[in-house]
C-alpha positions as CSV (number, residue, x, y, z in Angstrom):
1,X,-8.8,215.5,-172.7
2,X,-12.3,214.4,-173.9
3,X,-14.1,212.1,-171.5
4,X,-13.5,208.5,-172.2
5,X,-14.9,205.5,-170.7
6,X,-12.9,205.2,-167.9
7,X,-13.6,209.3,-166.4
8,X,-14.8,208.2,-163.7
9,X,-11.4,206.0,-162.4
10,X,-8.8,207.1,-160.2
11,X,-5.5,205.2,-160.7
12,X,-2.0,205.7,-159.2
13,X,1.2,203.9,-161.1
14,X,4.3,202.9,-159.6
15,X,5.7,200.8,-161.9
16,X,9.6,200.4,-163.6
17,X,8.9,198.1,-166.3
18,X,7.2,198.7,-169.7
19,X,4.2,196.2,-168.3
20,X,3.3,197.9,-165.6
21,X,2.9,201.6,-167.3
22,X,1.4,199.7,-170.7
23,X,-1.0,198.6,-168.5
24,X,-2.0,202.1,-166.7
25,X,-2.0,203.7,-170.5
26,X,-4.7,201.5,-171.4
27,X,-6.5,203.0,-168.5
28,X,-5.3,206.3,-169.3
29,X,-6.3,206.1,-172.9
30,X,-9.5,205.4,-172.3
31,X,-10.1,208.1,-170.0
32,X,-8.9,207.1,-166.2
33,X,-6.9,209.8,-164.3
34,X,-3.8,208.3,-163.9
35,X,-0.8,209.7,-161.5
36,X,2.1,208.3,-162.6
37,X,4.8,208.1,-159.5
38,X,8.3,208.0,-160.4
39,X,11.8,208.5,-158.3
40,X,13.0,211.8,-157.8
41,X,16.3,212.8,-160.0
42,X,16.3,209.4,-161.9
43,X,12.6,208.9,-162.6
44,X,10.9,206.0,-164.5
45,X,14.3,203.8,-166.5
46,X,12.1,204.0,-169.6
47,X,13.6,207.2,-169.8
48,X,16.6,206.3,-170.6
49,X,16.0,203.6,-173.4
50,X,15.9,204.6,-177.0
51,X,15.1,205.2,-179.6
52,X,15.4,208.9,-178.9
53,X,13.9,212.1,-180.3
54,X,16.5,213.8,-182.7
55,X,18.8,210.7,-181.5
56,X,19.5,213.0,-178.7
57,X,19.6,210.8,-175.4
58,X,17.4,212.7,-173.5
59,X,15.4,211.8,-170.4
60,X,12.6,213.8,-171.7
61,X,12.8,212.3,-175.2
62,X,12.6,208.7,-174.8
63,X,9.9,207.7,-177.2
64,X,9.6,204.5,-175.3
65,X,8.8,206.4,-172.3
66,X,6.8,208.4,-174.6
67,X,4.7,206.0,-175.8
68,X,4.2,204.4,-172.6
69,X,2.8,207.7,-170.8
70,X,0.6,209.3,-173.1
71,X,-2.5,211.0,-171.2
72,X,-1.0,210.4,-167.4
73,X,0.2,212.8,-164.7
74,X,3.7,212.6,-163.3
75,X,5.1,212.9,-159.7
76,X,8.0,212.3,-157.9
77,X,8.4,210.3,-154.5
78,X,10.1,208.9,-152.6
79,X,9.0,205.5,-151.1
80,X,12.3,205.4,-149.2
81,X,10.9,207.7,-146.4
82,X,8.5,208.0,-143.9
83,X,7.3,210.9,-145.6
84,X,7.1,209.7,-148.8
85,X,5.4,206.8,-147.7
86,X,2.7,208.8,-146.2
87,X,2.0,210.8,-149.1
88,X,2.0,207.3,-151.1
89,X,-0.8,206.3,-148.5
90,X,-3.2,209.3,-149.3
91,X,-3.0,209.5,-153.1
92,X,-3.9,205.3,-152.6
93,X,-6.9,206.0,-150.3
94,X,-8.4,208.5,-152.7
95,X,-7.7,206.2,-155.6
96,X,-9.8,203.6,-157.4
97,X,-6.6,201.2,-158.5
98,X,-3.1,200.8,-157.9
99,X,-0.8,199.3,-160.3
100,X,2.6,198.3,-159.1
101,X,5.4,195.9,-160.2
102,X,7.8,196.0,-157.2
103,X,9.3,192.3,-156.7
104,X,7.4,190.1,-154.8
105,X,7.4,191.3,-151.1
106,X,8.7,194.7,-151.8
107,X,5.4,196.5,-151.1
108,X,5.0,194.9,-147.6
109,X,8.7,195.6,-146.9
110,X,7.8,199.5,-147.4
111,X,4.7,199.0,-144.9
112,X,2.4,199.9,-148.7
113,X,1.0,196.0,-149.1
114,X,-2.5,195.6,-150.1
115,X,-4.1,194.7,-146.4
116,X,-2.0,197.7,-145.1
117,X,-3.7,199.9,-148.0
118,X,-7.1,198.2,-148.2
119,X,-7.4,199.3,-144.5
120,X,-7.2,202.7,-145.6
121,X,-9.3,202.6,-148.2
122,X,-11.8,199.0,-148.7
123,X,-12.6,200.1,-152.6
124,X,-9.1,200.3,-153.9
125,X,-8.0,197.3,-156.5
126,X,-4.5,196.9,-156.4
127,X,-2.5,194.9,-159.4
128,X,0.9,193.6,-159.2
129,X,2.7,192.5,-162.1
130,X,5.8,190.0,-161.7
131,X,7.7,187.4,-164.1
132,X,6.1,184.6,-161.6
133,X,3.5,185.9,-159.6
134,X,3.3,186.3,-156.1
135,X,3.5,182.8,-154.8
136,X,5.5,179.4,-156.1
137,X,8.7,178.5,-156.2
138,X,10.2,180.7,-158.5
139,X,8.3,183.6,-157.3
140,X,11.4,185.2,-155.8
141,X,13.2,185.0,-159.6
142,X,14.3,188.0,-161.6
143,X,13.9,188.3,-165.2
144,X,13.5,190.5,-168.2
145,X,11.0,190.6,-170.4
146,X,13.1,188.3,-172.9
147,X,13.3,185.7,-170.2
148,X,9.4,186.0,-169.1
149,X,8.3,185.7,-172.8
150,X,10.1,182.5,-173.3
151,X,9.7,181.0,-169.7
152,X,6.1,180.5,-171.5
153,X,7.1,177.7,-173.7
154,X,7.7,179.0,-177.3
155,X,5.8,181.1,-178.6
156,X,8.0,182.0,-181.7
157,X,8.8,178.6,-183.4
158,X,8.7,179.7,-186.9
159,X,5.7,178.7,-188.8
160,X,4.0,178.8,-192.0
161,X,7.5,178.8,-194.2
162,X,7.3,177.7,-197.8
163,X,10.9,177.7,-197.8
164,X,13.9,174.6,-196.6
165,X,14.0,175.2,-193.0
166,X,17.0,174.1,-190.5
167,X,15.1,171.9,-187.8
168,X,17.4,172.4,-185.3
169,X,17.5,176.0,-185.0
170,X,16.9,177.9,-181.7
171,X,13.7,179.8,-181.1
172,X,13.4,183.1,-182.7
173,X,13.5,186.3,-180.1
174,X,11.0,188.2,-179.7
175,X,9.9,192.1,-180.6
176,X,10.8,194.0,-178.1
177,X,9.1,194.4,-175.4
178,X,6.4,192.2,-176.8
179,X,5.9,189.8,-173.6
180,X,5.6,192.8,-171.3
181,X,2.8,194.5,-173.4
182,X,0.7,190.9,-173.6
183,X,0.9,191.0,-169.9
184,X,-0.1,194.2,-169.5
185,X,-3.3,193.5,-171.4
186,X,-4.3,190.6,-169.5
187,X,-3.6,192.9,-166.0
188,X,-5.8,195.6,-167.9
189,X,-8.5,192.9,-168.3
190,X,-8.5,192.2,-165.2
191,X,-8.7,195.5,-163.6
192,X,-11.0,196.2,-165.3
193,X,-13.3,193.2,-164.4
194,X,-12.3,193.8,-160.9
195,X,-14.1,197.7,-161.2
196,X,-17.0,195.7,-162.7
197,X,-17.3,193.7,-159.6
198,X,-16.7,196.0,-157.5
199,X,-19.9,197.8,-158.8
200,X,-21.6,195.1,-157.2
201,X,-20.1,194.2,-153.6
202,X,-18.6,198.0,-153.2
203,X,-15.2,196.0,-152.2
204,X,-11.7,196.1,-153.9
205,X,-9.5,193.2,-154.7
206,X,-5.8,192.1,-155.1
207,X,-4.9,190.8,-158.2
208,X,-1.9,188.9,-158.5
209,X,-0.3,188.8,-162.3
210,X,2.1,186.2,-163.4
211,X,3.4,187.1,-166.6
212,X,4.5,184.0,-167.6
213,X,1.3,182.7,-167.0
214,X,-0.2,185.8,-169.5
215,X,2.1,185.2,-172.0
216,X,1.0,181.1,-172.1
217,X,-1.8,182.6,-173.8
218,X,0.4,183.2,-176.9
219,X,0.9,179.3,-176.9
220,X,-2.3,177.8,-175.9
221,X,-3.1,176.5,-179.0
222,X,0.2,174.2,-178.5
223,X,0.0,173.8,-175.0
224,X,-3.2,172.5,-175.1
225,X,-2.1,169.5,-176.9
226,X,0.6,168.6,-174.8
227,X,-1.7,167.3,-171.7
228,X,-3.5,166.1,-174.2
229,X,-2.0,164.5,-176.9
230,X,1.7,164.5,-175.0
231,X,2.7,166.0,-178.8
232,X,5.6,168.0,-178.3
233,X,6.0,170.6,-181.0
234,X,8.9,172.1,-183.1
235,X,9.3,173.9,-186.6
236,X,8.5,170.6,-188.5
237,X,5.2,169.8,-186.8
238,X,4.1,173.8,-186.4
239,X,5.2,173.7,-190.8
240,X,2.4,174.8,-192.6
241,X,2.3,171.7,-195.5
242,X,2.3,174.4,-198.7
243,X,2.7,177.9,-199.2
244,X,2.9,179.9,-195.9
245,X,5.7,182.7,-196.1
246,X,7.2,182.7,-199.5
247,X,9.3,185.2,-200.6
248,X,8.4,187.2,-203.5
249,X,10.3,189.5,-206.3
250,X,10.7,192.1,-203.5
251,X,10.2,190.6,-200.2
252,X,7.6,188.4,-198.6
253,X,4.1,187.3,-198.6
254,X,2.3,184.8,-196.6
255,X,-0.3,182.2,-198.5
256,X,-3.1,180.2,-196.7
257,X,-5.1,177.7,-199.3
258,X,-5.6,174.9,-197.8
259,X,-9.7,174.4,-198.9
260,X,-10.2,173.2,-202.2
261,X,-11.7,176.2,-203.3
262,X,-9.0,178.3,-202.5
263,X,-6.4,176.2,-203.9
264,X,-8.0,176.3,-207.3
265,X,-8.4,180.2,-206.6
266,X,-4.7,180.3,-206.1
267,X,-4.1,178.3,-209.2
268,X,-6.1,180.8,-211.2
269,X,-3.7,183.5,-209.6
270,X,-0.3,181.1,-211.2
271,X,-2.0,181.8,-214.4
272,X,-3.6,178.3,-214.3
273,X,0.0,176.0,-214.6
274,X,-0.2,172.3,-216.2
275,X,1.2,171.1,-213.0
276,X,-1.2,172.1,-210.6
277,X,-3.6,169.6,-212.6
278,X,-1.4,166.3,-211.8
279,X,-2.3,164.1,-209.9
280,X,0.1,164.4,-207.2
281,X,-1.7,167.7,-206.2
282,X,-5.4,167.1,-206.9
283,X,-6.2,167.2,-202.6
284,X,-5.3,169.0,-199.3
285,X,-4.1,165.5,-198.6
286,X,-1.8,164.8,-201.7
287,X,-0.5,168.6,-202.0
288,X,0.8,168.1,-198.3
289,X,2.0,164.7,-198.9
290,X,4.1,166.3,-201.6
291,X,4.6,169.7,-199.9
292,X,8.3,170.1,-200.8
293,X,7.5,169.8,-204.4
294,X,4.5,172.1,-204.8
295,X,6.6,174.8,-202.6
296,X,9.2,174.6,-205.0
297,X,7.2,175.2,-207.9
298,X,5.0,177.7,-206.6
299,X,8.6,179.7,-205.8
300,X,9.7,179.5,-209.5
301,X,6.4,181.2,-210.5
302,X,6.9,183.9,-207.0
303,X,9.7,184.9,-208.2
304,X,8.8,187.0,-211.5
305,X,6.2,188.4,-209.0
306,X,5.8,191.3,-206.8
307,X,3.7,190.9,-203.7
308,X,1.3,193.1,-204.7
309,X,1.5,191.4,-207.9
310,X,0.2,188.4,-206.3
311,X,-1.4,190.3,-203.3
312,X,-4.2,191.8,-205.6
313,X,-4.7,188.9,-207.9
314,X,-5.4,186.5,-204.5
315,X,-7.8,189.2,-203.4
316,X,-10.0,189.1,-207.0
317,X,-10.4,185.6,-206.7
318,X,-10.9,185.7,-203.3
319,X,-7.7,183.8,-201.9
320,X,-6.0,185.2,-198.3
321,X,-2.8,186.3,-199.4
322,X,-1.6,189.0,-197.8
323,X,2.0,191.1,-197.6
324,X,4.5,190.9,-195.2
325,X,5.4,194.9,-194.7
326,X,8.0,196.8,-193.5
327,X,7.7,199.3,-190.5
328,X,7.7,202.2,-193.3
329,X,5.1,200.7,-195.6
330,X,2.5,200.4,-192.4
331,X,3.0,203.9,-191.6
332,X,2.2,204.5,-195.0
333,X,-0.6,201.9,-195.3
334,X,-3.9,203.5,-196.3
335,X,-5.9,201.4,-194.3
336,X,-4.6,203.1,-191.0
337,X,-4.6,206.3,-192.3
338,X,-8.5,205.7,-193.4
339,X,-9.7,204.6,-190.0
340,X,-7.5,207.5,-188.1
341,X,-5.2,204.7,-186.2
342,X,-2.2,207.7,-186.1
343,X,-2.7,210.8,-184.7
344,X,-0.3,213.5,-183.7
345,X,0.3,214.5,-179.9
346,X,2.8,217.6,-178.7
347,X,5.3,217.4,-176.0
348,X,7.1,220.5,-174.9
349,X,10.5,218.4,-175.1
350,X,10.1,216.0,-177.8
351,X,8.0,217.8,-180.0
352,X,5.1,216.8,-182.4
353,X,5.2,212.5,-182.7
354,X,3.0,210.4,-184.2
355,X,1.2,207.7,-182.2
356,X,-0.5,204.5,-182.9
357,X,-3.9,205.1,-181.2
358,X,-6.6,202.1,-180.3
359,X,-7.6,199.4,-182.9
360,X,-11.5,199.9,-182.2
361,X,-14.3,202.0,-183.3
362,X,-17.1,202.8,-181.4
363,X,-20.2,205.1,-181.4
364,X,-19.6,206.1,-178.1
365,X,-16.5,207.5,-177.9
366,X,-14.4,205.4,-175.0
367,X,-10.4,206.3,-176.2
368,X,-8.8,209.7,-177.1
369,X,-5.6,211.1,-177.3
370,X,-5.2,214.0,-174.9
371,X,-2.0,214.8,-173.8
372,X,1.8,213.9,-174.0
373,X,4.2,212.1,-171.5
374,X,4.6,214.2,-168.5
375,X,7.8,215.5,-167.7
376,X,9.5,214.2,-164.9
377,X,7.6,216.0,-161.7
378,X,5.4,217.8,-164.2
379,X,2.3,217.6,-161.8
380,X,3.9,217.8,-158.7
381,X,2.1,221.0,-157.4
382,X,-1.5,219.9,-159.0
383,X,-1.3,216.7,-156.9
384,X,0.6,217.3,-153.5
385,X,-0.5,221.1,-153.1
386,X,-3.9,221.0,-155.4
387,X,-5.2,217.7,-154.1
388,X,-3.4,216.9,-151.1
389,X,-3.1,220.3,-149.0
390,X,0.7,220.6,-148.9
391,X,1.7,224.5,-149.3
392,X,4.3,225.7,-152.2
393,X,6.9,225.6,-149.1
394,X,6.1,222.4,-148.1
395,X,7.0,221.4,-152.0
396,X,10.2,223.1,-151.4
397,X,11.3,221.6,-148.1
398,X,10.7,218.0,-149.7
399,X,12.1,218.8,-152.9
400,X,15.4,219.8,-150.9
401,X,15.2,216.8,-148.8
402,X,15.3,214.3,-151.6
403,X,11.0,213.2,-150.4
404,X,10.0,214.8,-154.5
């Protein structure tokens, strides 16, 4: 793997959820050598989520797991033992960061909390991820990522729809996975700020993620007004007045024209209709005041339209319109292809897969694409006999005795 901006960072992973891995593949992406520690036998449970390659549910072929693990080394250990947490305890003190998601109090349980480690080794930052943090009253509280994404307030109340809407519909759930990988980018910023620091005071940290409190950051534009404006939002108030998502001749498009002079852009794209001159329509002010209206007219003319119809008559006049596509039509998008955001990696299970790659460009080069998932244990003898000093029988003994 080429050198990336992060060669010079040591990081160990033991993490079970998609957060916790997202947020040592960041790391890993952009360079950090990351040691990935998963249970013997059963290994990380990304494993054995789909989709799969071939359809083929294999632990090897998860492309979840996949995805997740690009550019890392994998081990096996067993926090369990005495053993295993000894070994645990070395790759830590010769390590830069640890990223963990055990529950709250789990790490101190196993004797591996951060004053136990920091002892061993002052530099190490340590990150735990959790639904709640490490403190408060609900600290203690399980949840999956579809329960942490909405423990944030809402996030997903539909908005921008140019179409009748049911007030009184639930929220909308989430992407997968969607909360875990926002949270994994705020622990990512903070790591990373924490190796910053530490640049300066030669000490480590603890950092404590909430990721309910990550994921508010989805919502601060309406949490913010709740202190203070004590306005309490919902589809009607998060409406956009006109246009928003419309539907098209085949499929969807979303339409923002609120300025004047994108309005009468967007009427020159409707072929310049008598209607848009009335009265009723002549301001931002009157259009929304008679949003229902101008939404159904601009759907009769939609209609007869395909999006890229309308898409590439908005962009000649200079309107933001833009499509709403289909998983198939971004891999196909020649944007992405243009700027290299795929690129192929090869796995010795799985086989050649595409992967979305990082959405910057630089002139330095800080992210590459070196290497596939590991496979489960893959790097046991580079780590425990290469780095640490165990022998090949040593490997043995604990791979008998359940330790890797």
């Amino acid at each position: 793997m080429s050198p990336g901006a992060l060669s010079h960072v040591k990081a160990v992973e033991y993490c079970r959820t998609p957060a916790g891995s997202y947020c040592a593949k960041l790391m890993a992406d952009l360079g950090a050598e990351v040691v990935k520690i998963e249970e013997p036998r059963q290994g990380d449970p990304a494993r054995k989520r789909g989709p799969f390659s071939g359809d083929i549910p294999d632990s090897e072929g998860s492309g979840l797991f996949l995805y997740l693990n690009t550019n890392k080394m994998g081990v096996t250990l067993n926090l369990a033992v005495t053993t295993g947490k000894e070994i645990f305890g070395k790759l830590c003190a010769a390590a830069d960061v640890l990223i963990e998601d055990s529950a709250p109090g789990s790490m101190e349980k196993l004797g591996l909390g951060f004053k136990t480690l920091e002892a061993q080794n002052s530099r190490l930052i340590m990150a735990s991820l959790t639904p709640f943090g490490q403190t408060g009253p609900h600290s203690k509280h399980k949840a999956y990522c579809l329960n942490s994404y909405h423990s944030a307030g809402d996030p997903s109340i539909l908005q921008s729809s140019g179409v009748p809407l049911d007030m009184n519909e639930p929220p909308v759930a989430a992407g997968r996975f969607a909360g875990d990988f926002q949270a994994a980018t705020v622990a990512a910023i903070a790591v990373l700020a924490a190796l910053f620091g530490r640049g300066f005071t030669g000490k480590g940290q603890y950092i404590d993620v909430s990721k309910q409190e990550a994921l508010m950051y989805l919502n601060v534009n309406v949490l913010s007004k709740y202190p203070n404006y004590k306005t309490i939002p919902n589809r009607e108030t998060q409406r956009y007045d006109y246009g928003g998502m419309m539907p098209c001749k085949d499929g969807y498009i979303v339409i923002q024209a609120v300025e004047q002079h994108l309005w009468e852009g967007l009427v020159a794209v409707m072929d310049d209709p008598e209607w848009a001159r009335e009265e009723r329509f002549k301001d931002k002010f009157s259009r929304g005041a008679n949003a229902e209206e101008l939404n159904g007219l601009m759907l009769e003319w939609l209609k007869d339209h395909t999006r890229e119809d309308v898409a590439s008559r908005a962009r000649a006049k200079g309107v933001p319109v833009g499509s709403v596509m289909t998983i198939e039509e971004i891999m196909n998008y020649k944007q992405y292809h243009a700027r290299g955001f795929f690129t192929e990696l090869d796995h010795p299970v799985a086989g050649k897969l595409t992967y979305p790659t990082a959405s910057y460009m630089s002139t330095e080069k800080m992210w590459a694409a070196g290497r596939g998932a590991p496979l489960l244990g893959e790097h046991n003898e580079a780590v425990y006999a290469g780095r640490l000093g165990y022998s090949k029988e040593d490997l043995v003994t604990m791979r008998q005795t359940g330790i890797i």
